[in-house]
C-alpha positions in Angstrom: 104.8 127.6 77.1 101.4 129.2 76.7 99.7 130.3 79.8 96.1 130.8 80.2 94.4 131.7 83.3 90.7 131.3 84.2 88.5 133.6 86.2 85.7 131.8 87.4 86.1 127.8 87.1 83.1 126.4 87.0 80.7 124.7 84.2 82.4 126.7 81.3 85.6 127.5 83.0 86.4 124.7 84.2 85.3 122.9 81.1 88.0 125.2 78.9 90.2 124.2 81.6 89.9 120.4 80.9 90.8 121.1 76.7 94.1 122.5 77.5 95.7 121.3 80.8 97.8 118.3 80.4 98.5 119.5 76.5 102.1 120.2 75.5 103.0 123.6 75.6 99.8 124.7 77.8 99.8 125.6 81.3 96.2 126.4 83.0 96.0 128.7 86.1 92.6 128.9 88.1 91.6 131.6 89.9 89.1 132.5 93.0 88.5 134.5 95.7 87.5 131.4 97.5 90.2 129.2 99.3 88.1 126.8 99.4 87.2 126.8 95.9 91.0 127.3 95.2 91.7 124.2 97.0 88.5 122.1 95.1 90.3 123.0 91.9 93.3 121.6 92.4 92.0 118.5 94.1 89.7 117.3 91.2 92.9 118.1 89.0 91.2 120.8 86.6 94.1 123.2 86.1 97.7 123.2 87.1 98.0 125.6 89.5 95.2 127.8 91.4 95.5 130.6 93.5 93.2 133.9 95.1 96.0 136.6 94.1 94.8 138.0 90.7 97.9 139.2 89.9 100.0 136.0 90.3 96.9 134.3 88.4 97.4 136.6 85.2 101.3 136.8 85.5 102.9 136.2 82.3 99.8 135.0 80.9 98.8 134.9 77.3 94.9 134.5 77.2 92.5 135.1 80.0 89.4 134.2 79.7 87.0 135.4 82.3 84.2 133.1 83.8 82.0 135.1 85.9 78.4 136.2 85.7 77.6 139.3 83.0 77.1 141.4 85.9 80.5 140.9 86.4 82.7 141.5 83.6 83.1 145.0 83.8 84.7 145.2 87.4 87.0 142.4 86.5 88.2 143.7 83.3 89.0 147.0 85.0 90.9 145.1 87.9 92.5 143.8 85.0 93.8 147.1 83.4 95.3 147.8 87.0 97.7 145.0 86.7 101.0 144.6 84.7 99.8 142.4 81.4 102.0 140.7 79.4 102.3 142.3 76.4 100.2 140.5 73.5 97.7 139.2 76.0 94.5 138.5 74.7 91.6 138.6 77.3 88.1 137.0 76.6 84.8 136.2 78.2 81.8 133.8 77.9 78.8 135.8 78.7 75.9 135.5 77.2 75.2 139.0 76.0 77.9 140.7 74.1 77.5 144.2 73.6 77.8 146.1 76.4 81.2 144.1 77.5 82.7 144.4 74.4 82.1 148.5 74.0 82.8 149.0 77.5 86.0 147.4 77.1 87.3 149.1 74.4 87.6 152.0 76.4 89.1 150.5 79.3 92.1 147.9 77.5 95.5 149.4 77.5 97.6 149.5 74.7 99.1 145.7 73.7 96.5 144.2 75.6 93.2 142.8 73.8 89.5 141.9 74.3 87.9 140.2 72.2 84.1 138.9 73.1 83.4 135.5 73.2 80.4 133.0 73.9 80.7 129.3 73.7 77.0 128.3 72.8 77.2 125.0 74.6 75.6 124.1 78.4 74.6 121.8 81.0 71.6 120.8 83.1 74.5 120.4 85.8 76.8 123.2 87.4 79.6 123.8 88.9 83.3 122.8 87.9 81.9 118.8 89.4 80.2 118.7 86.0 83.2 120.2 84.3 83.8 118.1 80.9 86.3 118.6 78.0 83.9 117.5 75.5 81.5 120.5 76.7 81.9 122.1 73.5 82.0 119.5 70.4 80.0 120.2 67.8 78.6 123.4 69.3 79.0 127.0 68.1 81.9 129.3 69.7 81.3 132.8 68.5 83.3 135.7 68.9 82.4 139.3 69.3 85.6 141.4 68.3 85.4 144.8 68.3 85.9 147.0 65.1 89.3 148.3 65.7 91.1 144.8 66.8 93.6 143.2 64.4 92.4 140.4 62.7 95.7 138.7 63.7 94.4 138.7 67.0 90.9 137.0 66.1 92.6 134.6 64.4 95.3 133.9 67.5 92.1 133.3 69.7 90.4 131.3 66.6 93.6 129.0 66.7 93.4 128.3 70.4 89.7 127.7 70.5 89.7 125.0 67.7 91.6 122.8 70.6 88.0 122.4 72.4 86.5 121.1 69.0 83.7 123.9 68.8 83.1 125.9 65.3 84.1 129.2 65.7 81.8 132.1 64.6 82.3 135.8 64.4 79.6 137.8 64.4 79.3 141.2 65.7 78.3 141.8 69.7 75.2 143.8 69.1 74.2 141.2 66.0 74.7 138.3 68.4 72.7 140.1 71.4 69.7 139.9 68.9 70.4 136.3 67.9 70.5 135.1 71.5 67.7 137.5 72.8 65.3 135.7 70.2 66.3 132.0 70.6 67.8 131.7 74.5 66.9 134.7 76.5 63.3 135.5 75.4 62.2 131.7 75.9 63.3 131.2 79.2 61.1 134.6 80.2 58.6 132.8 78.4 59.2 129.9 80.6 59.4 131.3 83.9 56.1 133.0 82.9 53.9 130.3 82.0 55.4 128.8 85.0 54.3 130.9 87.3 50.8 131.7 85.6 50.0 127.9 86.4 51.5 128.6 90.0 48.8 130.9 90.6 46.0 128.8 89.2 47.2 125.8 92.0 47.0 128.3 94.4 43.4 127.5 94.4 43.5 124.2 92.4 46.6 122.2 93.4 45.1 119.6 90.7 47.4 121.6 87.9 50.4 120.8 90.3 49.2 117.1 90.0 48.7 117.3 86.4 51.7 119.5 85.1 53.7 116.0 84.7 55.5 115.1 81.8 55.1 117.4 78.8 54.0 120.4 80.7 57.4 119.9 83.0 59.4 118.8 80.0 58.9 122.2 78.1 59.4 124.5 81.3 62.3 122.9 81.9 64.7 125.9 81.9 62.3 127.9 84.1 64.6 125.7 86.4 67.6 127.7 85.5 70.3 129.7 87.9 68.2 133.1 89.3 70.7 135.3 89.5 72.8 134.9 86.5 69.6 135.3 84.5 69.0 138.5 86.2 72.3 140.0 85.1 71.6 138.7 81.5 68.1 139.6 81.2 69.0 143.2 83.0 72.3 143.5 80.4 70.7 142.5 77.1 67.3 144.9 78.3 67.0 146.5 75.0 66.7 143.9 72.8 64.5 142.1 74.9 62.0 144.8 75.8 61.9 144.6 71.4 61.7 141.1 71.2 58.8 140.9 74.2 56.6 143.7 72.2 57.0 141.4 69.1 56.0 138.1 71.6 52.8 140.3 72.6 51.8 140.7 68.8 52.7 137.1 68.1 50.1 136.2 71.2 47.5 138.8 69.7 47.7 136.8 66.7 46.2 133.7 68.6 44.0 135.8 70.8 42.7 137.3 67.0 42.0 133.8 65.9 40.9 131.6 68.8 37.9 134.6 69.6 37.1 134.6 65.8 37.3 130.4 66.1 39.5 130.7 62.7 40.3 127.2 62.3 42.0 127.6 59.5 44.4 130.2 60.5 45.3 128.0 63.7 46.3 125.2 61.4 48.3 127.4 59.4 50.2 129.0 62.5 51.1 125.8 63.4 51.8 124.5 59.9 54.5 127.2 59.4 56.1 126.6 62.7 56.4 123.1 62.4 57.4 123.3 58.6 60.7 125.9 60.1 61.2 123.9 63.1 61.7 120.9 61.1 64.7 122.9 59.5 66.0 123.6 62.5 69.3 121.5 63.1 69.1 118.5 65.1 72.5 117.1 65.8 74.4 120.3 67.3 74.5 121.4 70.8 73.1 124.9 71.7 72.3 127.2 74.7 69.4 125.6 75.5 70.6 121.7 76.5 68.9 119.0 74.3 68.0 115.9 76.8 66.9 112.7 75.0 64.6 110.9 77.3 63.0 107.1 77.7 60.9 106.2 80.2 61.1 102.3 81.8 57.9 101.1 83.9 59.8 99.2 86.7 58.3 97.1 89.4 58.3 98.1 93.4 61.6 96.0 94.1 64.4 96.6 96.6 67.7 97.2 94.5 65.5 97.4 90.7 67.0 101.3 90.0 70.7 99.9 91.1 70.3 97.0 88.5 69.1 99.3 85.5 72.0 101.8 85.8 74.6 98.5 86.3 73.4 97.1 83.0 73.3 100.6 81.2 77.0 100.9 83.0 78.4 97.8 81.9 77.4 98.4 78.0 79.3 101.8 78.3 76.2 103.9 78.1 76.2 107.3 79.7 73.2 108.6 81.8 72.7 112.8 82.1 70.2 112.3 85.0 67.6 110.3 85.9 64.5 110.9 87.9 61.3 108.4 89.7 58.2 109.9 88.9 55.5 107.8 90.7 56.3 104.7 92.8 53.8 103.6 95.2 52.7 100.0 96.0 49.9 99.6 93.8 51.3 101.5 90.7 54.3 100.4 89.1 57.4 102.8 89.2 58.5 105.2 86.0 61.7 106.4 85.4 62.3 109.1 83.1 66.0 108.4 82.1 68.0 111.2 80.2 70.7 111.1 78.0 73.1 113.4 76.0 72.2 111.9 72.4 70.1 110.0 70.2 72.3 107.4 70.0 72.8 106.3 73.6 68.8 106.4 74.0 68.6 104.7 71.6 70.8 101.9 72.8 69.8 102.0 76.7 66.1 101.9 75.3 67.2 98.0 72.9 68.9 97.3 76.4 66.4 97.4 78.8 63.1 96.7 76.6 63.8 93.2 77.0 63.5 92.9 81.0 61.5 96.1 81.3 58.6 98.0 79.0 59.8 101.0 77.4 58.3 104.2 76.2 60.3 106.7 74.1 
C-alpha cells in the first residue's frame, strides 16, 4: 500500500487527493492544524483518513506533498526533517516559485529522504477543497524542479505517480522555471492589480469609470481578483526575477510612450501586429496558471424563476456551468447574464441550447 499524505487540502491538495483515494494500492492522509478543517475533510470524503498530529500524518508515508502558501514551505520542510521518515520518502510541493524551496531544501533533507520541486500548472476561479476536482489537472502541465544531486530514479518514481492525475509532466530546472512563470503568471497579475487600481483612483473623482469598466475592462483584470496573501509570499519569493522582468515591462511601456508622442502610426500597427501574429501561436486547448473562462451572454427578460429555468435546461443536457453572474436587471432593461464555462465545447453547446428561447451573444 502506498501512502501519501497532504499538507494543506485545499484547491490543489485536495484535488491530488481526489486522483489517488479510492485507487488500489493508495491510501491518502490529510493533514491540518484545524479540527475543524480536519473534520470538513473527511466529511466531503477527500482522503481516507485526516488528522492535526504531523507526525501520525507522515507515518510510514511514501510521498508528501505539501500544500501550503510559498511563504510556507520552508518551516514545514524543516518540521519535516524533525520527524522519523520512512526511508525512500519522497517529499514535494506545489508552489508557484521554485528556487528558493528547492536550494533551501537541499540543505535541510536528511539522508534517504528526497525533495524534489513540483508545480502543477493548473487552477481555479474557485478555492478551497469545496471546489476540489480530480480532473484539475488534465491536459495541463506538471513540472518538476529536482535539484542537481537527486537520483534520476527518484524523478522518475514521482513522474510515475503523477501520470495517475493525467497532467504532462515537465522537468525543468527551479531557477529556469522561476523565469518562465515570472514572465507569463506573476508579472501579469502585478500588471493587473496595477491598472486596476490606477482606474480606482481616477473614480475617486469620476465614479463614471466604475460605471463604465463593464465587460472587457472587467474581463481582462480578472485575476486582479486573486487571493492577497498568497500573492504576497509569491511576488516577495520570486523578487528577483520580477524586479528584472518589471524593468523590461517599463522599456516595453516606453516603447508606446516613444510612439504614441511621435503619433507613429505605423509602428503601433506593427506592435500590435507582432503580438497578435505570437499570440495566435500560443496554445489554445491546454489549461495554465492563469484559468481560461469561456463566456456567452443570454439577454433574459425580468421574470420570477427565468435564471432557475436556464440553469435546469443547461442541467438536463449535461452541460457544466463554472459561474455565472447578472450584470444589469432592472425593470425597464432586460437582464444579461454572463455565463462561464470550462471549454469551448460546452459554450458552445449551452449557447445552440438557449439561442432558441433566448438571444445570445458570444
Amino acid at each position: 500500500m502506498t501512502k501519501i499524505a497532504i499538507f494543506g487540502v485545499g484547491l490543489i491538495g485536495g484535488s491530488l487527493a481526489l486522483c489517488y483515494k479510492g485507487k488500489p494500492g493508495f491510501t491518502v492522509v490529510g493533514h491540518s492544524p484545524n479540527p475543524k478543517s480536519v473534520e470538513k475533510l473527511l466529511k466531503r470524503n477527500v482522503v481516507d483518513a485526516a488528522t492535526t498530529n504531523m507526525a501520525e500524518a507522515v507515518d510510514g508515508a511514501d510521498y508528501i506533498f505539501l500544500c501550503v502558501p510559498v511563504g510556507m514551505l520552508e518551516e514545514y520542510v524543516q518540521q519535516l526533517m524533525n520527524l522519523p521518515l520512512k526511508k525512500g520518502c519522497i517529499i514535494t510541493d506545489v508552489g508557484s516559485t521554485k528556487a528558493t524551496i528547492t536550494e533551501s531544501a537541499e540543505t535541510m533533507v536528511k539522508d534517504g529522504v528526497f525533495f524534489i520541486g513540483g508545480h502543477p500548472m493548473a487552477g481555479s476561479e474557485r478555492h478551497g477543497v469545496e471546489a476540489a476536482s480530480s480532473h484539475l489537472f488534465e491536459n495541463a502541465f506538471y513540472v518538476l524542479t529536482p535539484a542537481e544531486g537527486t537520483p534520476q530514479a527518484e524523478v522518475d518514481r514521482l513522474t510515475e505517480l503523477l501520470k495517475t492525475t493525467k497532467a504532462q509532466i515537465v522537468q525543468v530546472g527551479a531557477r529556469e522555471h522561476d523565469d518562465i512563470v515570472g514572465a507569463i503568471s506573476h508579472l501579469p497579475h502585478i500588471i493587473a492589480v496595477a491598472l486596476v487600481n490606477q482606474v480606482r483612483g481616477y473614480n475617486e473623482t469620476n465614479p463614471l469609470y466604475q460605471n463604465l469598466a463593464a465587460g472587457g475592462f472587467r474581463d481582462i483584470t480578472r485575476i486582479a481578483s486573486s487571493e492577497p496573501m498568497i500573492w504576497r509570499d509569491i511576488l516577495v519569493n520570486n523578487r528577483p526575477v520580477l524586479l528584472k522582468l518589471l524593468a523590461d515591462w517599463n522599456l516595453e511601456i516606453s516603447r508606446f510612450i516613444e510612439l504614441i508622442e511621435n503619433s507613429d502610426g505605423e509602428g503601433i500597427v506593427e506592435q500590435f501586429r507582432i503580438a497578435g501574429e505570437f499570440r495566435s501561436q500560443l496554445p489554445e486547448r491546454r489549461k495554465g496558471m492563469i484559468t481560461s473562462l469561456f463566456d456567452i451572454y443570454v439577454d433574459i427578460p425580468d421574470h420570477p424563476g427565468i435564471i432557475g429555468q436556464i440553469t435546469t435546461l443547461l442541467g438536463n443536457a449535461r452541460i457544466n456551468l463554472s459561474n455565472i453572474q447578472i450584470i444589469e436587471s432592472r425593470e425597464d432593461v432586460p437582464g444579461i447574464l454572463r455565463l462561464s464555462f470550462r471549454n469551448q465545447e460546452d459554450a458552445d453547446r449551452a449557447s445552440e441550447l438557449l439561442s432558441g428561447p433566448y438571444a445570445v451573444h458570444v
